[in-house]
C-alpha positions, 0 to 999 in steps of 0.5 A: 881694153881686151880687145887692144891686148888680144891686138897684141897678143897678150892673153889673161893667166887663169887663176882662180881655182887653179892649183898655185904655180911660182911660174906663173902666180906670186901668193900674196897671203896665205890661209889656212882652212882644212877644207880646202884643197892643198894649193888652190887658188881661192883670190885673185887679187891682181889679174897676170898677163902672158904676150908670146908665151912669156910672163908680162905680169904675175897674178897676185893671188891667196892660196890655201893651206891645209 
């Protein structure tokens, strides 16, 4: 399957552990842990897609709140 999307160009969107970004992320829940750093990216719950520098999908993650 990697190999058919790299065929055609479409490339993975790092989450995980990455600060949350609306352009490329949609924050599916949110939580609350004084822990964690403001905004990170602790789940990715669906994996997002870019083909030719444009969003084929969303990834679907948690984010933390403080």
């Amino acid at each position: 399957m990697n190999s058919l999307f790299s065929e055609y160009g479409v490339k993975p969107i790092d989450a995980l552990g990455q600060i949350f970004d609306p352009n490329l992320h949609e924050a599916i829940s949110i939580v609350e842990d004084p822990k964690l750093d403001e905004d990170t990216i602790i789940e990715e719950i669906a994996k997002g897609y870019i083909i030719s520098g444009k969003i084929l999908k969303y990834s679907k993650v948690c984010v933390s709140k403080k």
